[in-house]
One Martini backbone bead per residue (centre of mass of N, CA, C, O) as a GRO file, in nm:
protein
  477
    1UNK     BB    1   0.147   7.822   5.510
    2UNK     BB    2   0.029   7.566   5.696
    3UNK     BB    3   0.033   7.213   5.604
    4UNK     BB    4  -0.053   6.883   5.653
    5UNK     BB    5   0.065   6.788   5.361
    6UNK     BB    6   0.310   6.720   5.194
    7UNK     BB    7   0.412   6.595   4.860
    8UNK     BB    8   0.646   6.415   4.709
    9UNK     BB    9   0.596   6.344   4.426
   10UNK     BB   10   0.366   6.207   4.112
   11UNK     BB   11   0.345   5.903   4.156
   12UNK     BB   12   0.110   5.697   4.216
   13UNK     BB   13   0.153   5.738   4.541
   14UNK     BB   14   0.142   6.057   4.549
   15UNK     BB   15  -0.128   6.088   4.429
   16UNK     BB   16  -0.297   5.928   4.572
   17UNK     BB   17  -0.247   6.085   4.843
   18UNK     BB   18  -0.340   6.344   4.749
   19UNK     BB   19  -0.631   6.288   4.656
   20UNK     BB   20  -0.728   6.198   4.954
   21UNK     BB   21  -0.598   6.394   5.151
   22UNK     BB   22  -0.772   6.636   5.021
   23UNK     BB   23  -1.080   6.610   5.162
   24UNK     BB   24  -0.943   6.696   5.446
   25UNK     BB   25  -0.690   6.841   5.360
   26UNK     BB   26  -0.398   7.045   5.351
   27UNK     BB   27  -0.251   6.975   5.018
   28UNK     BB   28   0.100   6.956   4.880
   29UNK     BB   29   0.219   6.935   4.539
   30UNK     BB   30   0.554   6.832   4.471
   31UNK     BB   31   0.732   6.851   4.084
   32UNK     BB   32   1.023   6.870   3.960
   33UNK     BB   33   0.877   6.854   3.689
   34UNK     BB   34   0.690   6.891   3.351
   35UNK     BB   35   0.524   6.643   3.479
   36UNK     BB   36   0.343   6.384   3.589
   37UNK     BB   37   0.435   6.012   3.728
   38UNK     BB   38   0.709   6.018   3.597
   39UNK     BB   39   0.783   5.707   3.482
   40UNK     BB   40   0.451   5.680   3.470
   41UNK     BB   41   0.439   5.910   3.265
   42UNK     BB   42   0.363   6.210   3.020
   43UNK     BB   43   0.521   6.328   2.716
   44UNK     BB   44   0.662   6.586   2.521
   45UNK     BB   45   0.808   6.486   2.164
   46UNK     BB   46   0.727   6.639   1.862
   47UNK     BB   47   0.411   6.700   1.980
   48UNK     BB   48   0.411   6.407   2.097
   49UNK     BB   49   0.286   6.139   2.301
   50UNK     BB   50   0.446   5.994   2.570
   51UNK     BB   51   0.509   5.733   2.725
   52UNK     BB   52   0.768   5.675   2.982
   53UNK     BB   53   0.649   5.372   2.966
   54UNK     BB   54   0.567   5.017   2.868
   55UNK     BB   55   0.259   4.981   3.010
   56UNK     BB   56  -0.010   4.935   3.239
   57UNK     BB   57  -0.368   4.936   3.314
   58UNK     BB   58  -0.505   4.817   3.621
   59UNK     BB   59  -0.786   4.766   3.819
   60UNK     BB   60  -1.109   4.932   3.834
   61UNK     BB   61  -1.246   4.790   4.005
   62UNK     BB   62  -1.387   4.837   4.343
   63UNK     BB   63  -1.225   4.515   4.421
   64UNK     BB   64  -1.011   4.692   4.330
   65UNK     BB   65  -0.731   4.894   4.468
   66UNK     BB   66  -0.749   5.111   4.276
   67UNK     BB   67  -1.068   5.137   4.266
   68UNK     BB   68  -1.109   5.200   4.545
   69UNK     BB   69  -0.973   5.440   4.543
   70UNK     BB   70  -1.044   5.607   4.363
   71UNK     BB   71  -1.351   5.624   4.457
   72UNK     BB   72  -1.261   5.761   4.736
   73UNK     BB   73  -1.177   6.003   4.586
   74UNK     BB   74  -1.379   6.088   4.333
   75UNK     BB   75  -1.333   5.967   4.046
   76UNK     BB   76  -1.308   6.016   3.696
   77UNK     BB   77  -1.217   5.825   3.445
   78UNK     BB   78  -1.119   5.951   3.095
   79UNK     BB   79  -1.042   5.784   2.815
   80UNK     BB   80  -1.090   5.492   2.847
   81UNK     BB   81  -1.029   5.136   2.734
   82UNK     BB   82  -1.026   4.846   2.717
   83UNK     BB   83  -0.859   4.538   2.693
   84UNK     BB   84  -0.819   4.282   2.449
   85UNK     BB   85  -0.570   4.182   2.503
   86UNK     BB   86  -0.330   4.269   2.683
   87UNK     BB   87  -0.114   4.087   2.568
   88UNK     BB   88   0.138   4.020   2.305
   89UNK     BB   89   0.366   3.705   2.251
   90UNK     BB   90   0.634   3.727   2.042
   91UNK     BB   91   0.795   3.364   1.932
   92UNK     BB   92   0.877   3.402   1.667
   93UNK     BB   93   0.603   3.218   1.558
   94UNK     BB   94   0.498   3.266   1.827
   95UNK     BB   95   0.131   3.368   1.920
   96UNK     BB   96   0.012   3.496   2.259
   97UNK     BB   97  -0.248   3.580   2.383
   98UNK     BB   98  -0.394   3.770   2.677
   99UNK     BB   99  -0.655   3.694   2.767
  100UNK     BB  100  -0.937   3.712   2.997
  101UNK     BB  101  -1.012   3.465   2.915
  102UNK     BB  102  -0.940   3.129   2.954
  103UNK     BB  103  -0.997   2.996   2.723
  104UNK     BB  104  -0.861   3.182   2.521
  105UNK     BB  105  -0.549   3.139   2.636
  106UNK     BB  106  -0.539   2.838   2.617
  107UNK     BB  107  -0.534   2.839   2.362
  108UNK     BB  108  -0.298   3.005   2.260
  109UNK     BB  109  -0.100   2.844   2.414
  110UNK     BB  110  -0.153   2.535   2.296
  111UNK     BB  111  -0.018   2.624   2.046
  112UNK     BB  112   0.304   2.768   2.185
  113UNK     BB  113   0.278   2.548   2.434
  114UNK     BB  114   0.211   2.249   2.490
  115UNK     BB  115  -0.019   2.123   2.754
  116UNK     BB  116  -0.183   1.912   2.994
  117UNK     BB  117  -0.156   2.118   3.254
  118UNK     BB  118  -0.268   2.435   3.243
  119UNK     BB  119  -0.537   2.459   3.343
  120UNK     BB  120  -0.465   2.384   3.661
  121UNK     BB  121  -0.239   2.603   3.632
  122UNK     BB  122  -0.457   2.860   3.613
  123UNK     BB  123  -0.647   2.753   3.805
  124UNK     BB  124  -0.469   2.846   4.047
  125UNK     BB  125  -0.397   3.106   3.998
  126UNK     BB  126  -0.694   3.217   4.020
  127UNK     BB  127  -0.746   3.146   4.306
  128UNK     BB  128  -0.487   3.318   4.438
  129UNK     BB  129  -0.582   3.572   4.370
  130UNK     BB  130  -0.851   3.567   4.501
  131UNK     BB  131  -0.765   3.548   4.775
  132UNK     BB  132  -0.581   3.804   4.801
  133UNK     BB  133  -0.792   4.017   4.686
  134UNK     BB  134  -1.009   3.955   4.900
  135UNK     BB  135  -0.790   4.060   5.092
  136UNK     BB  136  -0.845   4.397   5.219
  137UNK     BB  137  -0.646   4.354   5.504
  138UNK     BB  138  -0.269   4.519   5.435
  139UNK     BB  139  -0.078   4.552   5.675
  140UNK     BB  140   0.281   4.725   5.730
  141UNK     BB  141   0.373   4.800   6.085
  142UNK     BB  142   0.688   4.780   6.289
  143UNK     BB  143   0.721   5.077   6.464
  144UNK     BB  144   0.571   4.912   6.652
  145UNK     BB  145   0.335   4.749   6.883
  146UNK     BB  146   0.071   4.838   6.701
  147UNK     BB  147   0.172   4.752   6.435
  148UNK     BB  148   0.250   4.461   6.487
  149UNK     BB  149  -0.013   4.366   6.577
  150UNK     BB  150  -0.187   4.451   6.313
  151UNK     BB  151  -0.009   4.299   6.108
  152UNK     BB  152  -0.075   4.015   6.196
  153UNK     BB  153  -0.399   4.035   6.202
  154UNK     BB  154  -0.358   4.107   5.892
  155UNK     BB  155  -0.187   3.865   5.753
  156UNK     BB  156  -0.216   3.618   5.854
  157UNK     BB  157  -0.469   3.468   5.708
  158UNK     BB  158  -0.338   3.473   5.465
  159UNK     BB  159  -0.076   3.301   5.535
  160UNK     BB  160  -0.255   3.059   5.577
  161UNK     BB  161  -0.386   3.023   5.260
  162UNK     BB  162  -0.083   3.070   5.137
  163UNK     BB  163   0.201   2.940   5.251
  164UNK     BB  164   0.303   2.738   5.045
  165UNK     BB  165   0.314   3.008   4.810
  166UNK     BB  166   0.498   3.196   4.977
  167UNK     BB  167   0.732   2.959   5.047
  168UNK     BB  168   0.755   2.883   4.765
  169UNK     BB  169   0.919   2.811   4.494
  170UNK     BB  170   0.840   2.853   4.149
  171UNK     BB  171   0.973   2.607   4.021
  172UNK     BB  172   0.920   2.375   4.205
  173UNK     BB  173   0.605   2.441   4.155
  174UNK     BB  174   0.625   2.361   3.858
  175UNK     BB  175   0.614   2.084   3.874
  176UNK     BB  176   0.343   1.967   3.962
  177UNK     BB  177   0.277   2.042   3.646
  178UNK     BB  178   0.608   2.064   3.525
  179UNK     BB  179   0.835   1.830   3.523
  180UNK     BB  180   0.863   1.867   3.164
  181UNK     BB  181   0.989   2.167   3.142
  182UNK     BB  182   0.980   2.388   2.842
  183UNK     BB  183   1.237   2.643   2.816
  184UNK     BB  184   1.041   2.805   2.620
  185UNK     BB  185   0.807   2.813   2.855
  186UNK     BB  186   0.973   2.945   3.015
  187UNK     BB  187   1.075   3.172   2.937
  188UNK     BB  188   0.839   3.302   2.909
  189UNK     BB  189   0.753   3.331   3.225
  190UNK     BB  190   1.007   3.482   3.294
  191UNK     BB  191   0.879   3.738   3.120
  192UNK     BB  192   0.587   3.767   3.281
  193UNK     BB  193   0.772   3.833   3.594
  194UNK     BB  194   0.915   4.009   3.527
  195UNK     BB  195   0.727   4.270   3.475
  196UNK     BB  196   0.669   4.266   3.757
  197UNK     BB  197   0.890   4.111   3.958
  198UNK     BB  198   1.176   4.166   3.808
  199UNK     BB  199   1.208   3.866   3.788
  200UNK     BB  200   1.260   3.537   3.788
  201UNK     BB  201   1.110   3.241   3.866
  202UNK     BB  202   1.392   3.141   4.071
  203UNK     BB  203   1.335   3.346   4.278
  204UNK     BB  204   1.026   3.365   4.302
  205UNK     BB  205   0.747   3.283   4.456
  206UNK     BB  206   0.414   3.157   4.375
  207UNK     BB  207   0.258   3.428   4.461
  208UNK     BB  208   0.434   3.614   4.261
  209UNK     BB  209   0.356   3.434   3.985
  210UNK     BB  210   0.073   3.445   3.992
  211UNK     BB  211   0.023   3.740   3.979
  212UNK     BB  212   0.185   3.811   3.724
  213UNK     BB  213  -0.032   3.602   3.564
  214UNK     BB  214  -0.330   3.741   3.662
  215UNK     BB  215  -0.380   4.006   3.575
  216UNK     BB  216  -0.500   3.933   3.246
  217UNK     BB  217  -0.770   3.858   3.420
  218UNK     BB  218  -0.852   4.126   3.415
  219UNK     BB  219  -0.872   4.423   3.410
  220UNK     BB  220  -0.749   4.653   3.104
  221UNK     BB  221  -0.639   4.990   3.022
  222UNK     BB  222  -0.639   5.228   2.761
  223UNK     BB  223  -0.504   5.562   2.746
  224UNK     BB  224  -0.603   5.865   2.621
  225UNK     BB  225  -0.278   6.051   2.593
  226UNK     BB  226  -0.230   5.876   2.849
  227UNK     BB  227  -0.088   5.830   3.210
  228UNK     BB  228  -0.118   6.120   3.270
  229UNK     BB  229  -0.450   6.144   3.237
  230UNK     BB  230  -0.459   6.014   3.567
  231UNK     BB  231  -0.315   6.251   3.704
  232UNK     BB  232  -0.468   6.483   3.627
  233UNK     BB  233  -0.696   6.395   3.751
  234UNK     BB  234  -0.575   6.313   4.020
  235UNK     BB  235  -0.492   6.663   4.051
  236UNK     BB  236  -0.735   6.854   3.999
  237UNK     BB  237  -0.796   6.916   4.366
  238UNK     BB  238  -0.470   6.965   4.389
  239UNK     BB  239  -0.206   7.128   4.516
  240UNK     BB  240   0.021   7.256   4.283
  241UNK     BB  241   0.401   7.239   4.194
  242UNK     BB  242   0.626   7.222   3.938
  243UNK     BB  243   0.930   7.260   3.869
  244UNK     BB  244   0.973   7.119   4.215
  245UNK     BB  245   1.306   7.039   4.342
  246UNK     BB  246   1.377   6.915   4.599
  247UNK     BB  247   1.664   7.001   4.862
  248UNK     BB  248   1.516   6.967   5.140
  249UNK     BB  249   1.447   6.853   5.460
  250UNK     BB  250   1.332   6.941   5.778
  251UNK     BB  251   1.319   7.124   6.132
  252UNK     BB  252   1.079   7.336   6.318
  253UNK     BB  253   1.011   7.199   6.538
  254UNK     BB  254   0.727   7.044   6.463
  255UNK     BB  255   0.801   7.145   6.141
  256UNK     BB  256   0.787   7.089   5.836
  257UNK     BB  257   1.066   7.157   5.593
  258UNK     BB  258   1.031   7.225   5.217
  259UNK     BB  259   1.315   7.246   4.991
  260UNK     BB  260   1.384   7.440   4.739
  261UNK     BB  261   1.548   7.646   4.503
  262UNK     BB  262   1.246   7.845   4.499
  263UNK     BB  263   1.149   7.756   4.804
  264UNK     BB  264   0.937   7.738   5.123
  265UNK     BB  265   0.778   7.462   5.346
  266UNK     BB  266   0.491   7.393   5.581
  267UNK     BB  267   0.441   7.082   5.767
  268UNK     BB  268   0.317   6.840   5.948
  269UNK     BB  269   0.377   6.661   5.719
  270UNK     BB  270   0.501   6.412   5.511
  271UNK     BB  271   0.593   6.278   5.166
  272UNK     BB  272   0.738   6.051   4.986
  273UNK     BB  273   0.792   5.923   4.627
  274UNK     BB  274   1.040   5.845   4.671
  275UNK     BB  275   1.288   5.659   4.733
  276UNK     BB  276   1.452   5.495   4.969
  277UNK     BB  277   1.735   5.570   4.785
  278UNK     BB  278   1.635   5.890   4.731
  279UNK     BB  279   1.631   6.035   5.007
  280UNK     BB  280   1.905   6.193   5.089
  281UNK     BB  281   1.786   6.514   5.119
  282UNK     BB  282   1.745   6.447   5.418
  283UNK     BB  283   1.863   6.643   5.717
  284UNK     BB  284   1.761   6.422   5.904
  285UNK     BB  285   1.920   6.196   6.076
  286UNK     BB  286   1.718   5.955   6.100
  287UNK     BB  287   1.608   5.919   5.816
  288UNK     BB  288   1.895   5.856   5.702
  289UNK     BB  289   1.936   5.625   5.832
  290UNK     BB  290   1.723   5.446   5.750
  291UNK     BB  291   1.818   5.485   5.420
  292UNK     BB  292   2.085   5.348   5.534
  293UNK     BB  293   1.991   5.035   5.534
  294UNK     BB  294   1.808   4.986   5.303
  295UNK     BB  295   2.067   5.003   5.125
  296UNK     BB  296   2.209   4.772   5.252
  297UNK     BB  297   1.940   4.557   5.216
  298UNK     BB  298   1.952   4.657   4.952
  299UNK     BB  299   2.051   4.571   4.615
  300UNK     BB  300   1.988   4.809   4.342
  301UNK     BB  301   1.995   4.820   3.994
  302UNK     BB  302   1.775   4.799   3.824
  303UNK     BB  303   1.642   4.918   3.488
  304UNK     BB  304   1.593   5.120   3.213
  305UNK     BB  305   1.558   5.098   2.831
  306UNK     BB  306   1.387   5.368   2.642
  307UNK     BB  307   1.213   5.359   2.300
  308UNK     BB  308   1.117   5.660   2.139
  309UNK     BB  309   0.869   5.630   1.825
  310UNK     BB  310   0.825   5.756   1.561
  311UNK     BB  311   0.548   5.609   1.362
  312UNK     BB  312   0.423   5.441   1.076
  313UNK     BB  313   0.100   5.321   1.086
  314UNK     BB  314  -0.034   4.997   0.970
  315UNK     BB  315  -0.323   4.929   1.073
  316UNK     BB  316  -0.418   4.687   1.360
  317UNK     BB  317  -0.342   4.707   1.652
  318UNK     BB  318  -0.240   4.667   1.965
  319UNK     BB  319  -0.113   4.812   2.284
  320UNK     BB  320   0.054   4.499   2.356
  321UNK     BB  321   0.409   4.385   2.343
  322UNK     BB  322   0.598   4.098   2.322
  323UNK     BB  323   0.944   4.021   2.253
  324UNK     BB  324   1.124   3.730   2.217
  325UNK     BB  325   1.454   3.649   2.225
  326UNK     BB  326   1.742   3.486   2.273
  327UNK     BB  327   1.910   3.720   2.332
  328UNK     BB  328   2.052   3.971   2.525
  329UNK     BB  329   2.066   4.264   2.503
  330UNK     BB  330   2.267   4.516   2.513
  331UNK     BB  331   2.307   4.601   2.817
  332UNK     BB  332   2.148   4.389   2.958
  333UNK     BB  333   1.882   4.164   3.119
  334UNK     BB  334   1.697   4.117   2.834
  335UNK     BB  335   1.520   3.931   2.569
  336UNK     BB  336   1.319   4.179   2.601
  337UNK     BB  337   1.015   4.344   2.479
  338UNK     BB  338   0.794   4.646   2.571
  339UNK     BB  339   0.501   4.722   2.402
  340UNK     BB  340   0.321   5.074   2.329
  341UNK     BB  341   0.052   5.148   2.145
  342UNK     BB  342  -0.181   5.380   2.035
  343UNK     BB  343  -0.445   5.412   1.874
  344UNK     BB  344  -0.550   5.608   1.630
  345UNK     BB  345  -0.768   5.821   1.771
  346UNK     BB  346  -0.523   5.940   1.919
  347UNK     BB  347  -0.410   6.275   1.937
  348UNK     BB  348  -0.189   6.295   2.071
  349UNK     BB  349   0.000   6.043   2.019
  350UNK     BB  350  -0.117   6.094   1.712
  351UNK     BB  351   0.079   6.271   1.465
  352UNK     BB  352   0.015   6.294   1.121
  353UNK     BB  353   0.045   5.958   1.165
  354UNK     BB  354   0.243   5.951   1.416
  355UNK     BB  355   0.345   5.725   1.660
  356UNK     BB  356   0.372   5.699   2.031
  357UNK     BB  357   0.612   5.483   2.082
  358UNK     BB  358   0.701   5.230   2.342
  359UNK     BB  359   1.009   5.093   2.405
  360UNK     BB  360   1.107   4.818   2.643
  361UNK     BB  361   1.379   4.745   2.902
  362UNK     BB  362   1.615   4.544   3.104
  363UNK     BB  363   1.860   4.659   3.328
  364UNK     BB  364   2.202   4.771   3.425
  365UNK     BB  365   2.299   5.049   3.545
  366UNK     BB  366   2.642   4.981   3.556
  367UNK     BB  367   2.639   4.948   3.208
  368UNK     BB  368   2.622   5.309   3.228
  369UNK     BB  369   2.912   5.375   3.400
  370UNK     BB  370   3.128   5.489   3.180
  371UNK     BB  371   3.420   5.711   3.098
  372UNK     BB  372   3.278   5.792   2.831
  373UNK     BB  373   3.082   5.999   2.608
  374UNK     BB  374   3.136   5.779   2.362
  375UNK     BB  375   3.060   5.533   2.470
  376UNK     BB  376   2.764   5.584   2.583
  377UNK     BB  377   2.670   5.629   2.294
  378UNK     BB  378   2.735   5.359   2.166
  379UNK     BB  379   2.570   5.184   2.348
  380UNK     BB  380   2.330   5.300   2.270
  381UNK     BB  381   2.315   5.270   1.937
  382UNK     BB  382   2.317   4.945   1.958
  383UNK     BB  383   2.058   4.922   2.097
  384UNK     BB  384   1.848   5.092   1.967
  385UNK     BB  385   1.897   4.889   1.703
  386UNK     BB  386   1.797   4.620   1.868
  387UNK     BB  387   1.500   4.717   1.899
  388UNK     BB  388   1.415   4.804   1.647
  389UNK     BB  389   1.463   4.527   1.486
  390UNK     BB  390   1.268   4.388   1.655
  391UNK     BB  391   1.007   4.534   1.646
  392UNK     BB  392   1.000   4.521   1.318
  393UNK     BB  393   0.993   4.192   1.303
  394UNK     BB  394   0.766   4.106   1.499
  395UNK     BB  395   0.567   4.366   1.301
  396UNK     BB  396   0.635   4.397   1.039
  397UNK     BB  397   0.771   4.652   1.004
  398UNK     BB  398   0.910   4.907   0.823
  399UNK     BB  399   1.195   5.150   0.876
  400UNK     BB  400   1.079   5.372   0.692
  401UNK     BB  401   0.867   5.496   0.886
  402UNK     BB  402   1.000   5.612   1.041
  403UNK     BB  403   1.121   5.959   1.206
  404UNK     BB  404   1.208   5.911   1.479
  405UNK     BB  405   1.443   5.841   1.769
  406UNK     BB  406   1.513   5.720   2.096
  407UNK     BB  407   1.710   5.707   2.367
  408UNK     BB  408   1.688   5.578   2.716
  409UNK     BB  409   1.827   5.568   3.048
  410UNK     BB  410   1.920   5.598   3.336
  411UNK     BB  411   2.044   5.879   3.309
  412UNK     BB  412   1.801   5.977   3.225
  413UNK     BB  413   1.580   5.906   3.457
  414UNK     BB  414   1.772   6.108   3.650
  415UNK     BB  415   1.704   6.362   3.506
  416UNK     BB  416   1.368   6.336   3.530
  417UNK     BB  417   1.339   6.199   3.826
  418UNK     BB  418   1.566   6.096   4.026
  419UNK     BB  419   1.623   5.804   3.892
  420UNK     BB  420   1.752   5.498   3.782
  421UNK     BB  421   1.585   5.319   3.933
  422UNK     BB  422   1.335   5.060   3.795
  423UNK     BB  423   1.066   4.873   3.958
  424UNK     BB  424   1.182   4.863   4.234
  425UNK     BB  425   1.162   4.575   4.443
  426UNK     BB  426   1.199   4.303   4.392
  427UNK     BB  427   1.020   4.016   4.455
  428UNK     BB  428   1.218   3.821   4.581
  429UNK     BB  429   1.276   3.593   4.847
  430UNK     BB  430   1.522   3.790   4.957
  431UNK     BB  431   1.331   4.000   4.994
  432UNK     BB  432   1.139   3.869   5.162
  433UNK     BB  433   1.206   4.043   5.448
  434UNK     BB  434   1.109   4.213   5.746
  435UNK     BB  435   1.315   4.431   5.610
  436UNK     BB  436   1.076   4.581   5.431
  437UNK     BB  437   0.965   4.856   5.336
  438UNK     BB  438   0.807   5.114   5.469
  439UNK     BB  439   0.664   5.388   5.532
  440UNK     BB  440   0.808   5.414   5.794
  441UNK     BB  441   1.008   5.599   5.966
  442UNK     BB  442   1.227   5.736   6.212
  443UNK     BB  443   1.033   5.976   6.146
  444UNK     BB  444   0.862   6.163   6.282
  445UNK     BB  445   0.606   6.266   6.021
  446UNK     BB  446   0.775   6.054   5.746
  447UNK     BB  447   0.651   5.921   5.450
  448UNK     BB  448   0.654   5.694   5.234
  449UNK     BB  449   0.614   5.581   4.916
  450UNK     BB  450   0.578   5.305   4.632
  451UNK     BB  451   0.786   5.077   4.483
  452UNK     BB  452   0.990   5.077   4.797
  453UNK     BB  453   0.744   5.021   4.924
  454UNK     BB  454   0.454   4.870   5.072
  455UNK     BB  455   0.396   4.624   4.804
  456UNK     BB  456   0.530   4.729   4.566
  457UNK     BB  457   0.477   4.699   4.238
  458UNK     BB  458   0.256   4.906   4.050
  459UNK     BB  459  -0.052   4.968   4.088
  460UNK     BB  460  -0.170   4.758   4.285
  461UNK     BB  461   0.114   4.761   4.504
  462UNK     BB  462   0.090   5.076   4.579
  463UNK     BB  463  -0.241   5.094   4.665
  464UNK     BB  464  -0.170   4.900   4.901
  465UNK     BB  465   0.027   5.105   5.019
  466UNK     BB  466  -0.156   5.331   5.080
  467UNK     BB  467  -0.364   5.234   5.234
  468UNK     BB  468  -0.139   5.155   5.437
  469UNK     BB  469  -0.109   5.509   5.489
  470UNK     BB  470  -0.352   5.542   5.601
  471UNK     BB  471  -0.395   5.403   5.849
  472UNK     BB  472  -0.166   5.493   5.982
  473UNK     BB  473  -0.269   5.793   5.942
  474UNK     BB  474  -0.591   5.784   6.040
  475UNK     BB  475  -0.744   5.792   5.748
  476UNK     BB  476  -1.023   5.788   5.610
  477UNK     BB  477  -1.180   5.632   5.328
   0.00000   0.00000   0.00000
């Protein structure tokens, strides 16, 4: 059978574009592991399901990226539940929910860092996200004359609204609200900013740190089962096929091969959900190329270190948590760590009182190329350990309840996803710019989707890639 489009790996972006593209055309979905997701998705490890990352989903009605997808997907996801606040941030004694209503977030903040300039700076925030999510089409197609009079036509109006949160640092910026902004609340920011934008706040733009604030200002939601049962959704009237771990792309004549280790496959077009770092598979000239330039021209090192835990907890907790110390990580770059404990009455998540807790933080790959197998062991343990105390001191667990844990690193990471680094390209002002990757390769025919193309990470930057990799390719939505 010759597809219409065959698309590589099922992370946000591929489930997405699979999707979609599935209700008019004949498209096959190829993924490397078994289960859907990547990074994102869901796995089983003692029988409990375990989300891949500590991670959040949000942003599900018609008038967000994600949920306009969905809907034109024609998907109904089940087992959802809203959740509010979206994050508990625990930093020593202070404690600040981030609700979705502004004055109950105002309340908790002005507990733990008070400040009398909040209120105007957060409805700042909230003008900046009306604004930018107002604005509907958010094309980024460089490849041509006509893409980027497209592109031009479409993003000029939002950088004209934007232009001054665009073009500012983010310091710089939060001057004119906090001239004498208080450490411990920088402190907070940075790890705020860090979830989205994987950088701190003097590194990006004040439109980047406003979104990064923004989001849990929205509708966001616990999935019962995890995050895997949104790719299951997603991907259940589209042809799949798992444990297929492709090793080349190539061409005959006009259609794309796309071979793994057991099968070989033709398609008019292709769509690759690897990262633009790990696409060097494809051993077309043309897309090689084109690869190793975004390579030199991004320096991606960001990965993240995933502890999950089997714990019997008791009482009622919230569904995610930010724990924030003083000091990093031992082999990280964050003084934070990232918690997601799901429902008490999720079946799969929860088994036989023991919940399936998944708690992250931020590394560089780099900390992790060992020279023996002995050091990579040691420094898991350190690293380990200190999540772990972390983890039982912010929530008051006692460490008794524990029943069993692991340490992932980047290196597991690339063992099951065939990636180190997580979390795309940093949004930082370095990297915005001319030559940040779209979906377009050098190769027609071929294209990327994902966190490290247009428009960033998360699942509202992937959304907004997706829809953008629509419009390329000519498919209405």
């Amino acid at each position: 059978m010759i597809y219409d489009y065959i698309v590589v790996g099922s992370g946000v972006g591929g489930s997405l574009s699979a999707s979609l593209l599935s209700k008019k055309n004949r498209v096959l979905l190829l993924e490397g592991t078994h289960y859907f997701g990547g990074c994102s998705g869901t796995f089983v490890k003692d029988k409990i399901s375990f989300n891949a990352g500590a991670t959040t989903f949000n942003g599900l009605k018609p008038d967000m990226p994600v949920g306009e997808l969905i809907e034109k997907a024609g998907i109904n996801l089940e087992n959802i539940e809203e959740i509010n606040p979206t994050i508990t941030v625990i930093d020593g004694e202070k404690i600040i929910r981030r609700y979705k209503e502004l004055d109950k977030f105002l309340q908790q903040l002005n507990c733990g860092y008070p400040h009398k300039n909040h209120r105007k700076f957060y409805e700042k925030v909230l003008e900046v996200n009306k604004i930018f999510y107002s604005h509907k089409q958010k094309s980024f197609d460089l490849s041509s004359i006509t893409g980027v009079a497209k592109t031009i036509r479409s993003l000029t109006p939002l950088g004209l609204k934007l232009k001054k949160e665009f073009l500012a640092n983010s310091l710089d910026y939060l001057k004119e609200y906090y001239p004498d902004i208080d450490e411990d609340y920088l402190n907070y920011l940075d790890n705020q900013a860090r979830i989205v934008a994987q950088a701190k706040v003097k590194d990006i733009s004040f439109l980047t740190l406003a979104l990064a604030l923004g989001y849990t200002f929205y509708d966001n939601y616990n999935v019962k089962g995890g995050i895997g049962e949104v790719f299951n959704t997603l991907l259940e009237n589209v042809e799949t096929v798992k444990n297929e771990k492709v090793i080349d792309v190539s061409k005959e004549k006009d259609l794309f091969v796309v071979k793994s280790k057991k099968n070989s496959y033709k398609s008019k077009k292709v769509i690759l959900n690897s990262t633009v770092f790990n696409s060097d598979y494809v051993s077309l000239d043309k897309a090689k190329d084109y690869y190793q330039k975004k390579k030199e021209a991004f320096k991606i090192s960001q990965g993240a270190c995933v502890v999950y835990l089997g714990i019997r907890l008791e009482g009622d907790y919230n569904h995610h948590y930010q724990i924030l110390e003083k000091q990093n990580f031992s082999n990280c770059i964050s003084n934070s760590i990232f918690v997601s404990i799901p429902s008490k009455n999720d079946k799969k998540m929860v088994v036989d009182g023991v919940y399936g807790v998944t708690i992250s933080t931020h590394t560089d790959i780099n900390f992790w190329n060992c020279e023996t197998q002995e050091e990579y062991e040691k420094k898991k343990d350190v690293l380990e350990k200190e999540i772990i105390d972390s983890f039982c001191k912010g929530l008051e667990v006692k460490k008794d309840k524990i029943e069993f844990s692991y340490l992932g690193t980047p290196r597991t990471f690339e063992r099951f996803t065939s990636r180190q680094s997580v979390g795309g390209i940093g949004i930082t002002m370095k990297n915005t710019k001319i030559d940040y990757p779209s979906s377009v390769t050098y190769e027609k025919g071929l294209y990327n989707i994902g966190d490290t193309v247009f428009a960033g990470q998360g699942w509202p930057g992937v959304a907004i890639g997706v829809k953008n990799l629509m419009g390329i390719l000519g498919e209405e939505l």
